[in-house]
C-alpha positions in Angstrom: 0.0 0.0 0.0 1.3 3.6 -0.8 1.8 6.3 1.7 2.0 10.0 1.4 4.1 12.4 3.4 5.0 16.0 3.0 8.6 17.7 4.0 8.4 21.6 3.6 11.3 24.5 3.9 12.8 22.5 1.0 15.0 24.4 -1.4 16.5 23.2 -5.0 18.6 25.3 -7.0 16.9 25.7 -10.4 19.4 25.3 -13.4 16.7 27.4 -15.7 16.8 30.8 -14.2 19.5 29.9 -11.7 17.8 30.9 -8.2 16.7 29.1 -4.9 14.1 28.1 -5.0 11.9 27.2 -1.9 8.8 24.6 -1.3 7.0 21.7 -0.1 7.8 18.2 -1.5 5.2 15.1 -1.2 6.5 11.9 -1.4 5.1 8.8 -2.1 6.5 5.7 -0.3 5.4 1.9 -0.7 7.4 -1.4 0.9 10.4 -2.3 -0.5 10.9 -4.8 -2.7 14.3 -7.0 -2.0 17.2 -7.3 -5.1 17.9 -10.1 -3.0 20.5 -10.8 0.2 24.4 -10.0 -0.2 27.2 -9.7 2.0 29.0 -6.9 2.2 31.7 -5.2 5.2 30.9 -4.2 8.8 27.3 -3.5 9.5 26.0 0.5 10.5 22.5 0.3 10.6 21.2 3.6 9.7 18.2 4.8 7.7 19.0 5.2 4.4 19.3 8.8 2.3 18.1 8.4 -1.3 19.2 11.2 -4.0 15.9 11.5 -6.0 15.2 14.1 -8.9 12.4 16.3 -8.9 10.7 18.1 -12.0 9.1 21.4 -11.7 8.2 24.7 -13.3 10.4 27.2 -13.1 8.6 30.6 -12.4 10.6 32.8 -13.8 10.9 31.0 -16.9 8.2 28.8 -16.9 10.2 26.4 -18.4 10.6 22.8 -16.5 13.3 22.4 -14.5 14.6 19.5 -12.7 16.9 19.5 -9.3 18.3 16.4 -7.0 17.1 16.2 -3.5 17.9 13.8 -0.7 14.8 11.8 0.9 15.3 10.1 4.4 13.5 6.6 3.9 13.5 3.5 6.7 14.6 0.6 5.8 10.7 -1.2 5.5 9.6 1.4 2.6 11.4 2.8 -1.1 10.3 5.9 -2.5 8.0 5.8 -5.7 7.0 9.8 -6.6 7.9 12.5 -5.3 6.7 16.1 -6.2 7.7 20.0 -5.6 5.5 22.6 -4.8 7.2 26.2 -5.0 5.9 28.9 -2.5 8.9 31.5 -2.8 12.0 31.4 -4.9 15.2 33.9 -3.5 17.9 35.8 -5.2 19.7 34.9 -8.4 23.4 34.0 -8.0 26.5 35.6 -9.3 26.7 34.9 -13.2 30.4 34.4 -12.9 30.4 31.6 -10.5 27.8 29.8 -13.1 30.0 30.6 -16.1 33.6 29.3 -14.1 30.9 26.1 -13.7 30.6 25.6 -16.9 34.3 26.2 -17.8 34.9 23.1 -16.2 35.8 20.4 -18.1 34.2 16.8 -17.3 36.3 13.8 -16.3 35.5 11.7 -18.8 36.7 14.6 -22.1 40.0 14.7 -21.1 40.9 11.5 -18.7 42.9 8.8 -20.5 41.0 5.8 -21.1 43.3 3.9 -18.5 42.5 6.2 -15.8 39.4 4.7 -16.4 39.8 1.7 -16.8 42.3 1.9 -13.1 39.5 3.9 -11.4 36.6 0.7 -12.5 39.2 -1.9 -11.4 39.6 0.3 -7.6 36.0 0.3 -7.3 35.1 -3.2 -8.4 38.1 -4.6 -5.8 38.0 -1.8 -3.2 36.2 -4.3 -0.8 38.6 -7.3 -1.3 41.1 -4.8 -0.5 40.2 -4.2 2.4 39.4 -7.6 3.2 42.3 -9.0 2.4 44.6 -6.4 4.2 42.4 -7.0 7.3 43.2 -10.7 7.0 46.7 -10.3 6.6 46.8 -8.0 9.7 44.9 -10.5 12.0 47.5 -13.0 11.6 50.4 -10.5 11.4 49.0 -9.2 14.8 47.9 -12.8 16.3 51.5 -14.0 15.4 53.3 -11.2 16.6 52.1 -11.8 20.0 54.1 -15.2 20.4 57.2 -13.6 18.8 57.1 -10.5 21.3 57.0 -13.2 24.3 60.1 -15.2 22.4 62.2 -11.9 22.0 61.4 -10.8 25.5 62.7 -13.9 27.1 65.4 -13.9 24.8 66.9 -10.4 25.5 65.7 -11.0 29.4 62.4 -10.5 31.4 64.4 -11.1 34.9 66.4 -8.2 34.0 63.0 -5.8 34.0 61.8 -4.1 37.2 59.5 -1.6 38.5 56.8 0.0 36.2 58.9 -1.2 32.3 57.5 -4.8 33.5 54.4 -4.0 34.5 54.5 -2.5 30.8 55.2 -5.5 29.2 51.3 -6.8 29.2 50.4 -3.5 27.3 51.8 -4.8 23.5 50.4 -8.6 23.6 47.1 -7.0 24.8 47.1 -4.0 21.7 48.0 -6.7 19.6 44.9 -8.6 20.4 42.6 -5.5 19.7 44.4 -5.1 16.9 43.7 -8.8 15.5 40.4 -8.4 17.0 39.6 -4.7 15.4 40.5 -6.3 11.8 38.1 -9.3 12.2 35.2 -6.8 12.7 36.2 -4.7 9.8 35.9 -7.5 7.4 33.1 -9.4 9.1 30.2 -10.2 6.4 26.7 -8.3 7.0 23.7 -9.3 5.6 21.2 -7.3 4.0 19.0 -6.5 1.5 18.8 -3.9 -0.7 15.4 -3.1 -2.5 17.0 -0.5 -5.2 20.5 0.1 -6.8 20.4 3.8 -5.2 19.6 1.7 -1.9 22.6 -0.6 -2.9 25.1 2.4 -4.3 24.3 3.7 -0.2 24.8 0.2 1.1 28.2 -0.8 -0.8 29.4 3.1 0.3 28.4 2.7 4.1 30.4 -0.7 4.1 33.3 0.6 2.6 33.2 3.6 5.0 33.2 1.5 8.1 35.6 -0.8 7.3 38.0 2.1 7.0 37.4 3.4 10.1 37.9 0.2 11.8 40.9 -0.6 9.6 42.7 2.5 10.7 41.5 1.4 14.4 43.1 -1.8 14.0 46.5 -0.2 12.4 46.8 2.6 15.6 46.5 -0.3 17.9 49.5 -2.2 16.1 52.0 0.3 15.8 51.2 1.3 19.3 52.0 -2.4 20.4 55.5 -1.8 18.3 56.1 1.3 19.6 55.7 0.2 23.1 57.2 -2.8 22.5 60.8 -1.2 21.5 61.4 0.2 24.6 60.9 -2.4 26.6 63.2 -4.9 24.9 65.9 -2.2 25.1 65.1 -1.9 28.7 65.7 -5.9 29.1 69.2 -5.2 27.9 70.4 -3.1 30.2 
């Protein structure tokens, strides 16, 4: 069944006379329809932002226009229709910041095809990236906690006193949040996404938190190194 709702105090930028312009829109939501279940990174559950153009007519032209708004939507309903009302439009903007616009050249006149073709590749295997890094780094971190103990009784743990071997739990214990960290970064989430706007959001959120908890993962071995450093030169002494 189809449900109606209204936002107001929206504004779009027209591209036919080039002003603000200011409204209601009323959009029309139904439930989602699955593409079907995929696994993906790290889950973030979050409602979902859909980019969706709207047509209207412009009043200073009376020409139609068309301008990309963003839709909050839950994750039981997709958006089917959505339509803007004006009820004020504002002041034009500067002429020369339109005309530097459309100076710009686009990527795709002057990029060399195997820019391209690099940039497709990156985006197809951005997510086995990461999850092979995050694998590698779970059983770099998981064996570097044995080799820390072997080098520390090798270079002397009797010799250690005071607070430098109390210190010596903190790197086998980073190094396990580390390991740890990397495991949840490339953990596979279900879901189902009921559009390919839905799914463009999805694949982006995934990608987004397994960086974070990538780079997590990465402080919290170099940490463990760092620390650990000291305390073999310490041993030594």
């Amino acid at each position: 069944m189809a449900e109606d709702r209204s936002q107001s105090n929206i504004s779009v930028d027209c591209e036919q006379c080039h002003r603000i312009h200011r409204g209601t829109i009323s959009v029309e939501y139904r439930a989602r329809q699955d593409l079907g279940l995929v696994f993906a990174g790290p889950e973030e559950v979050k409602d979902p932002i859909v980019p969706w153009v709207v047509k209207f007519e412009c009043p200073t032209t009376h020409e139609t226009a068309s301008a990309t708004v963003n839709l909050p939507v839950d994750r039981e309903k997709q958006v089917t229709q959505a339509k803007f009302v004006i009820s004020e439009h504002g002041s034009a903007k500067l002429a020369a910041d339109k005309k530097a616009a459309r100076a710009t050249p686009t990527d795709s006149s002057s990029t060399p095809a195997w820019v391209q073709d690099e940039l497709s590749h990156l985006r197809s295997a951005s997510l086995e990236t990461g999850r092979t890094f995050g694998s590698t780094m779970i059983a770099t971190s998981s064996t570097a906690v044995g080799v820390y103990f072997a080098i520390l009784k090798y270079v002397g743990f009797g010799n250690l006193g005071g607070a430098i071997k109390t210190l010596t739990v903190l790197p086998p214990v980073l190094l396990l949040i580390s390991a740890a960290t990397f495991a949840a970064a490339i953990r596979p989430v279900l879901a189902a996404p009921s559009t390919l706007t839905e799914f463009e959001i999805y694949w982006r959120d995934r990608l987004a938190t397994m960086n974070r908890l990538i780079v997590v993962g990465m402080v919290a071995f170099l940490a463990a190194i760092a620390l650990a450093i000291p305390i073999f030169f310490g041993a030594l002494r």
